[in-house]
N, CA, C and O of each residue as an XYZ file, in Angstrom:
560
protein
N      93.174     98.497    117.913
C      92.716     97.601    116.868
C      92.062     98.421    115.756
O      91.272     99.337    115.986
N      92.347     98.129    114.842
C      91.504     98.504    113.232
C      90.717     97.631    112.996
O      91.035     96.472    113.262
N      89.117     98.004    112.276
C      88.025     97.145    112.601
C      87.672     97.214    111.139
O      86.940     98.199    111.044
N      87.837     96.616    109.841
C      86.543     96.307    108.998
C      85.730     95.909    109.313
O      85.328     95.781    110.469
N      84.980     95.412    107.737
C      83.613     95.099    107.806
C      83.932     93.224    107.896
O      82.999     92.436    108.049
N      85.291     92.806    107.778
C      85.743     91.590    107.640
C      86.173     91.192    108.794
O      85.675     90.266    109.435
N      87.291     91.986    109.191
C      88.679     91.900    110.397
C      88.924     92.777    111.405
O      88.381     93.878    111.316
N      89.492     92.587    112.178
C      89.969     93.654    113.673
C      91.527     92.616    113.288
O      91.897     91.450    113.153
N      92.082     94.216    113.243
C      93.405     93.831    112.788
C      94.185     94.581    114.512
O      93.552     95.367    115.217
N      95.513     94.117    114.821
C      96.205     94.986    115.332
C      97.263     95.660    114.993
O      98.183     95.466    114.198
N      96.837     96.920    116.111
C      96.946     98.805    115.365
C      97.812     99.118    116.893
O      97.769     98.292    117.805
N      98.641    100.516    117.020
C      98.958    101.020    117.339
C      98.290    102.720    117.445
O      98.716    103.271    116.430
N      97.688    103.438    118.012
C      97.122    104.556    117.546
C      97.478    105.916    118.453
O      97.163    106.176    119.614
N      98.434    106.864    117.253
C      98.861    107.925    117.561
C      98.002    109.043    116.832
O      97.147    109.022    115.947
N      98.659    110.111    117.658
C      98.118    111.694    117.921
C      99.127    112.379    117.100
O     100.219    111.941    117.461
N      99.322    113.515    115.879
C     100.235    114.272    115.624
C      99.244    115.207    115.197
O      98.394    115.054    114.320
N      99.442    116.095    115.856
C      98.705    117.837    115.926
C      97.191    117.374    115.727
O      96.724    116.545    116.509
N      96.441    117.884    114.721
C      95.203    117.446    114.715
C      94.878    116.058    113.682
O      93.859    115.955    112.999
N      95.951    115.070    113.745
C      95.925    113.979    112.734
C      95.836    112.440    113.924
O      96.796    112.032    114.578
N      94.653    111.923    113.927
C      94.700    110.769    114.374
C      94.971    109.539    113.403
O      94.194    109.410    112.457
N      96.086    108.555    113.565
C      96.586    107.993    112.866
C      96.893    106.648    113.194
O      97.954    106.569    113.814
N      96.334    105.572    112.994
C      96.238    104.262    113.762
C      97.426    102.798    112.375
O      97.392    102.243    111.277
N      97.883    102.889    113.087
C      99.098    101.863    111.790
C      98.720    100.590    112.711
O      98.726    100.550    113.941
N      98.448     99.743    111.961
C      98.001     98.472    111.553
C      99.007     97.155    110.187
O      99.488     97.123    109.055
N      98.732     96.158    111.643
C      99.440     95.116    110.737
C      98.170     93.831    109.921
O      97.278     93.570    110.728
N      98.052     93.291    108.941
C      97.259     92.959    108.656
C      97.980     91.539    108.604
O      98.690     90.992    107.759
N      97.528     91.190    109.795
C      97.991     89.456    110.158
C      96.684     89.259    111.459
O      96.049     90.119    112.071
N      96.644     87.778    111.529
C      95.247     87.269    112.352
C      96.387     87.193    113.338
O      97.382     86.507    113.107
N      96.235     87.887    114.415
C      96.702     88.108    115.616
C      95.827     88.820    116.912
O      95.095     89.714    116.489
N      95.776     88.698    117.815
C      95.202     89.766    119.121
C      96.414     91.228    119.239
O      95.988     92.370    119.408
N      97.951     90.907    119.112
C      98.231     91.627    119.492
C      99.873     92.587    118.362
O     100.857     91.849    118.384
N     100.028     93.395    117.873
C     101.165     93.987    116.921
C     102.637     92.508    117.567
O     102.952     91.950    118.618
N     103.126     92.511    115.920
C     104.196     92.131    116.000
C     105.387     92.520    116.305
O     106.244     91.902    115.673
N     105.865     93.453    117.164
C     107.044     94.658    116.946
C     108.182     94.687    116.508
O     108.948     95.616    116.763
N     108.653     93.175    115.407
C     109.462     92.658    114.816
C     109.149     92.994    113.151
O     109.928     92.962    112.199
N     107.511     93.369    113.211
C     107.028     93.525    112.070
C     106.576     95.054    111.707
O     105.812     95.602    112.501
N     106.935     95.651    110.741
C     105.990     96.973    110.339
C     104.763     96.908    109.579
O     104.234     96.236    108.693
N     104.452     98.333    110.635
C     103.134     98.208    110.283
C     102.694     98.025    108.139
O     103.457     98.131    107.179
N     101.712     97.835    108.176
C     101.371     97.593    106.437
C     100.064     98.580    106.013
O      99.731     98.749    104.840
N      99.506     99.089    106.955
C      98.109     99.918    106.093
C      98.004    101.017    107.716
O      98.010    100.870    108.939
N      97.903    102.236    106.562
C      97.778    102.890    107.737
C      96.620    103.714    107.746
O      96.181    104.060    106.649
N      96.130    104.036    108.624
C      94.659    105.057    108.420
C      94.678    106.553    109.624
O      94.779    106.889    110.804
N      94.519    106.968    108.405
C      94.403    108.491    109.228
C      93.000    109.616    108.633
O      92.222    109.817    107.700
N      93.484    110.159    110.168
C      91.786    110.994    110.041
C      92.258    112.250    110.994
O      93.030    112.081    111.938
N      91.769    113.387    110.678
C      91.736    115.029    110.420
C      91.629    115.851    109.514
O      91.158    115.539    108.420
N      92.050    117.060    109.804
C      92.579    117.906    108.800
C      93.702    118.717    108.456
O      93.942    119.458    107.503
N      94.437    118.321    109.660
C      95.572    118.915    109.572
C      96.773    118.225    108.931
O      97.441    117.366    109.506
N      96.971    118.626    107.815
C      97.646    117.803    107.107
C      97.200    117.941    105.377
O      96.240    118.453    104.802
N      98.953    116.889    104.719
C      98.595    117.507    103.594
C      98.862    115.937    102.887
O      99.733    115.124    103.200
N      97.963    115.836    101.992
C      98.340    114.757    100.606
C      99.437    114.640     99.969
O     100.088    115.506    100.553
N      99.997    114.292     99.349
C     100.860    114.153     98.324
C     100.762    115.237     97.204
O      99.745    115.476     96.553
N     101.876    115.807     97.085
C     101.733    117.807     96.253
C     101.489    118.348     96.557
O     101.054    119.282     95.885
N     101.494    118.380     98.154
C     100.974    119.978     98.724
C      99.446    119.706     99.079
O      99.148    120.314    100.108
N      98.538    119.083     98.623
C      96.920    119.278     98.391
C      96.426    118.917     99.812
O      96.337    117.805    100.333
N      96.079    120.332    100.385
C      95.538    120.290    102.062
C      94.451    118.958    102.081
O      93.879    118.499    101.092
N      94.359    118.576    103.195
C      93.288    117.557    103.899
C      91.746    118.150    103.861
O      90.761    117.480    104.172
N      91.720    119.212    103.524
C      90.423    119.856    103.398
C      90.232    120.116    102.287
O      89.333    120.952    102.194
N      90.805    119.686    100.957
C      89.964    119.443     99.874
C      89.013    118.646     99.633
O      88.697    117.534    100.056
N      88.349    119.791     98.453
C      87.232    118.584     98.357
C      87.262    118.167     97.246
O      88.250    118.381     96.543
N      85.940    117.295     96.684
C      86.367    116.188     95.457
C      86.648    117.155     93.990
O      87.452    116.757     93.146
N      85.865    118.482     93.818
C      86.482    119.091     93.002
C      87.964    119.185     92.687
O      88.471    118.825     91.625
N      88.852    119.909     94.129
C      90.090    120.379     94.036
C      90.622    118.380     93.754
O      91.126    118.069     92.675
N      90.479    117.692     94.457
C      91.504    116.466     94.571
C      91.256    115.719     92.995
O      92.011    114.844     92.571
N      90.444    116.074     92.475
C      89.838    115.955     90.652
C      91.093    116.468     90.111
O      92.004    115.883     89.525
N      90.920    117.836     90.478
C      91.963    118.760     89.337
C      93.746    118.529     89.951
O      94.781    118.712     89.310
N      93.591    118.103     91.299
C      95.029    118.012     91.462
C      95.538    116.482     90.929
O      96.714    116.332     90.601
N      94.563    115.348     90.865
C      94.978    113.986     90.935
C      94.816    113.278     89.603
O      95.696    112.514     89.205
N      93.783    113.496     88.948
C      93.246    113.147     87.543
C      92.325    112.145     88.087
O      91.484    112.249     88.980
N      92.896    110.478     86.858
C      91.910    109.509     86.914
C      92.069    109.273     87.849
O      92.859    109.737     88.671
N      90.622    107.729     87.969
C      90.130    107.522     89.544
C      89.604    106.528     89.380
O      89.319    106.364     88.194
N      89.265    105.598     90.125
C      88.799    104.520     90.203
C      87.505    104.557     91.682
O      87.987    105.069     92.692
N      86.401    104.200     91.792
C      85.740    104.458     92.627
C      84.726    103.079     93.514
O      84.137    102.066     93.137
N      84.851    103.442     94.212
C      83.943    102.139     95.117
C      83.421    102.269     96.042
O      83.623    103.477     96.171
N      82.792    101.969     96.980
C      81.821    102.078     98.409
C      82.638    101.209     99.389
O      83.246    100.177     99.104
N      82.550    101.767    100.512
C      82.828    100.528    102.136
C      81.959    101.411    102.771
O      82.032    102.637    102.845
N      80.730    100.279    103.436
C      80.139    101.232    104.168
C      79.133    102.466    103.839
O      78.353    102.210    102.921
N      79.022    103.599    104.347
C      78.373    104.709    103.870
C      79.072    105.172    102.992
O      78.373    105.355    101.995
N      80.274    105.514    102.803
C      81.066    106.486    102.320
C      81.601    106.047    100.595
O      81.518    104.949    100.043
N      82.018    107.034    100.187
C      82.778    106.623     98.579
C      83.922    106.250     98.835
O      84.417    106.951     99.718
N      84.557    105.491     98.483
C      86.160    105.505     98.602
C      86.675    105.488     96.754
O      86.235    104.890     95.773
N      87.556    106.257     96.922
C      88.457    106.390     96.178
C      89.688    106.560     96.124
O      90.416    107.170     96.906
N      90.119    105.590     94.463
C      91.787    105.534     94.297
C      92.606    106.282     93.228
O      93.216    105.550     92.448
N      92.716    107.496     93.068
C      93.894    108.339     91.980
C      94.985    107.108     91.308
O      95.926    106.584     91.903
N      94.666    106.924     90.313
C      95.628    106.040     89.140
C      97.146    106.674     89.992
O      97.896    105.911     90.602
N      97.419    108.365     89.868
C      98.118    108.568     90.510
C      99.108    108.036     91.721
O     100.329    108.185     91.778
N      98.343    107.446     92.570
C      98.704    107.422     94.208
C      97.903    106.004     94.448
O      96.929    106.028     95.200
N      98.280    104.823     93.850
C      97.763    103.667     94.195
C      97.499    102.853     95.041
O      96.766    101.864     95.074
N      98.380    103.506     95.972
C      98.530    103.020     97.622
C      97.759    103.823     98.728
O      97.744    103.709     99.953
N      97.100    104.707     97.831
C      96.189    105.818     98.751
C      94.740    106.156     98.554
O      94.223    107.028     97.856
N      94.107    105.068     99.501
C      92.613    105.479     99.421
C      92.016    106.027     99.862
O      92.381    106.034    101.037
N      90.709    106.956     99.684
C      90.873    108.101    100.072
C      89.166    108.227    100.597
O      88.578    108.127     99.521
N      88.360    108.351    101.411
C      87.290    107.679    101.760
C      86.183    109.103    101.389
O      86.584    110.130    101.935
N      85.322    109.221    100.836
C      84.491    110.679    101.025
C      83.489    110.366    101.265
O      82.855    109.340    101.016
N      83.061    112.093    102.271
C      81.355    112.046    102.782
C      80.512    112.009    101.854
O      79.400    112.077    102.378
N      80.420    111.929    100.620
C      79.235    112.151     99.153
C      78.393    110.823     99.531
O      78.772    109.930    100.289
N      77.335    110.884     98.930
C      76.189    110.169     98.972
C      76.613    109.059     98.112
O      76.768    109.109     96.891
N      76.861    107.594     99.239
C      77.167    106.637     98.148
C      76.055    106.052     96.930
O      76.269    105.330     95.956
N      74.794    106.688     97.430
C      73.619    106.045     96.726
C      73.473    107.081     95.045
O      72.996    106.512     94.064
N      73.889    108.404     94.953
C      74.313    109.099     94.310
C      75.082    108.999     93.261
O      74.974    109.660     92.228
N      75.919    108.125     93.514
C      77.373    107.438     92.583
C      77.046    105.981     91.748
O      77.341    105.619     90.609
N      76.317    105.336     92.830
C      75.696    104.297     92.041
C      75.562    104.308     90.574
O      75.375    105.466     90.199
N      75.585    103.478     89.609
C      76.692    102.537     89.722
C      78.213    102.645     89.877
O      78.696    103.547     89.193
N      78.794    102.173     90.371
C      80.775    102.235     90.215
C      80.831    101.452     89.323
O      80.789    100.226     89.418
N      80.987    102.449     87.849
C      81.676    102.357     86.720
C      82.393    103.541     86.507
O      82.330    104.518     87.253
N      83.361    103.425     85.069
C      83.534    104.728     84.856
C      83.455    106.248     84.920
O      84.158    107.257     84.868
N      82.350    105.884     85.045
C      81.539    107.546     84.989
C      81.141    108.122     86.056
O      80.623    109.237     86.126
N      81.542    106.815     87.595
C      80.979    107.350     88.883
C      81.590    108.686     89.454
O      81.038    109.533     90.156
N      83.338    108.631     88.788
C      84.046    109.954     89.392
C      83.353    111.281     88.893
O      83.777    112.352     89.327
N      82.317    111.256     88.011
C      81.648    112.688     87.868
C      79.933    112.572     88.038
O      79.066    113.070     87.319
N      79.816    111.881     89.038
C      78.843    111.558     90.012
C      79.014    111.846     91.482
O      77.962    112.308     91.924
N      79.808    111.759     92.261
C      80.367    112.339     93.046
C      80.416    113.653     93.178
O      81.168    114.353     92.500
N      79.223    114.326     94.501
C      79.192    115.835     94.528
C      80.714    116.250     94.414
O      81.667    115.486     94.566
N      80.768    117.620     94.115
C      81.790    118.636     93.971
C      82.487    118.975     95.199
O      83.711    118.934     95.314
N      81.599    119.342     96.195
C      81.558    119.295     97.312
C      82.175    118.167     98.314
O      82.775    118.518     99.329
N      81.997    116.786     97.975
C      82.202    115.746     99.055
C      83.497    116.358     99.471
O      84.058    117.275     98.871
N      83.984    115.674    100.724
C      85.157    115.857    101.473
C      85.742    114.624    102.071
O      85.107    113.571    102.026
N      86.923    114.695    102.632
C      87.629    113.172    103.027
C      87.498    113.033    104.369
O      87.957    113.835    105.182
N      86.794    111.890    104.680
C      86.495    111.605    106.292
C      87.822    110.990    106.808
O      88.318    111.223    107.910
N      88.345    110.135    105.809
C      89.135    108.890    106.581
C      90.205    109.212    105.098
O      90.027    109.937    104.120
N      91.493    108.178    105.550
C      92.140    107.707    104.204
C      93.059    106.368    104.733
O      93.623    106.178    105.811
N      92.996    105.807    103.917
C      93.735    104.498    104.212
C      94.933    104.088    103.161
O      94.737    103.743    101.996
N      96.484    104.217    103.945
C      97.656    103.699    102.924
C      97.965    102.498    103.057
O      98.338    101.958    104.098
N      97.811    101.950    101.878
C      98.065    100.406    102.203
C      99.380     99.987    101.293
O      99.344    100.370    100.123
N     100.602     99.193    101.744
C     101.179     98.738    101.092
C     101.105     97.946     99.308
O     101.938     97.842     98.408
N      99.903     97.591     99.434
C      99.700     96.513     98.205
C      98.628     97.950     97.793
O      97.987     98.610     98.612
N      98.679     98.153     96.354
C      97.724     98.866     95.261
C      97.167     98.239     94.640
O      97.442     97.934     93.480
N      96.138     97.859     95.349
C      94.689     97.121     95.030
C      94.171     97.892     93.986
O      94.029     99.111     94.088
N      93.793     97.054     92.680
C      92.997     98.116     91.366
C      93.506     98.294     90.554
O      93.010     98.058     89.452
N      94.682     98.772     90.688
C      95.889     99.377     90.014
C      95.756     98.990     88.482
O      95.750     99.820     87.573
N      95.638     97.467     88.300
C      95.457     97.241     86.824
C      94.428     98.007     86.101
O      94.600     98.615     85.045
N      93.197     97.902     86.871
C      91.665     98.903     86.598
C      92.367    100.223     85.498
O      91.907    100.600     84.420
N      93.256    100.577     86.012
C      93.972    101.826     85.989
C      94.349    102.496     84.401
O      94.383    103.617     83.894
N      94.630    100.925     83.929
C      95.820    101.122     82.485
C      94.529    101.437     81.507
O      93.571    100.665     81.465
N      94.594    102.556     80.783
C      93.709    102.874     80.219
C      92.530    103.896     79.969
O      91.876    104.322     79.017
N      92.639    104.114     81.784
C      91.479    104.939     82.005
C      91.712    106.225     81.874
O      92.634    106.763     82.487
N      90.921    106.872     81.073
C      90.802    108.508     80.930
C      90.393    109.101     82.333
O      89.957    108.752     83.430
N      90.894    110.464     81.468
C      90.819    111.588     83.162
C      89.505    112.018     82.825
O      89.415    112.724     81.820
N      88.352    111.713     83.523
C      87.188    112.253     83.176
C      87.002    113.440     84.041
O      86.441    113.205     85.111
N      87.293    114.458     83.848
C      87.526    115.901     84.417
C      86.295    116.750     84.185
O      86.079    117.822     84.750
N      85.703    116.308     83.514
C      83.857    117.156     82.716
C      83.023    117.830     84.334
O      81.930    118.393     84.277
């Protein structure tokens, strides 16, 4: 099962090298549909790479300069963030969500240099996405 702060969805959860990876259907059920594919998937390690090559062990500097704009928000402790880029890919970091405060514009250069990606979540639907049209690469 996959657990928000909302839902316990049912998940399937595999092992590939050092990548734990739990695919999830997002329907009110106890148990996977196996008629249905999965729709949001979440994975966690480091072994492994992003989209362009960009290792799992970057941090918010490098995924800045590889991804551009960004859109930013909180679940929980953590920052999550979405690359205008990669709309279907959110990307969760250890940085101090109290630090970033407020999520506006300007939070992506609020966000230590340093943070790193705990979690990431692909979801079929690109939630934000409109947020998107417009926004400068604030790279400063």
């Amino acid at each position: 099962m996959r657990e928000t702060e909302e839902h316990i969805y049912p998940a399937a959860e595999f092992h590939i090298g050092g990548l734990t990876i739990l695919a999830s259907q997002t329907i009110e059920a106890d148990s996977l549909r196996f008629d249905d594919p999965a729709d949001t998937w979440e994975v966690k390690g480091t072994d492994g790479e992003l989209p362009m090559g960009v290792p799992l062990t970057s941090n918010w500097a490098e995924l800045r300069r590889a991804y551009g704009a960004a859109l930013v928000g909180s679940d929980d402790d953590d920052v999550r963030v979405m690359f205008c880029k990669l709309p279907k890919l959110y990307l969760y970091l250890n940085g101090d969500r109290e630090t970033v405060i407020p999520f506006d514009d300007k939070a992506v250069t609020r966000i230590p240099d340093g943070s790193r990606i705990v979690r990431i979540i692909i979801s079929l639907w690109p939630f934000g996405l409109s947020r998107c049209a417009g926004l400068q690469d604030s790279r400063n």
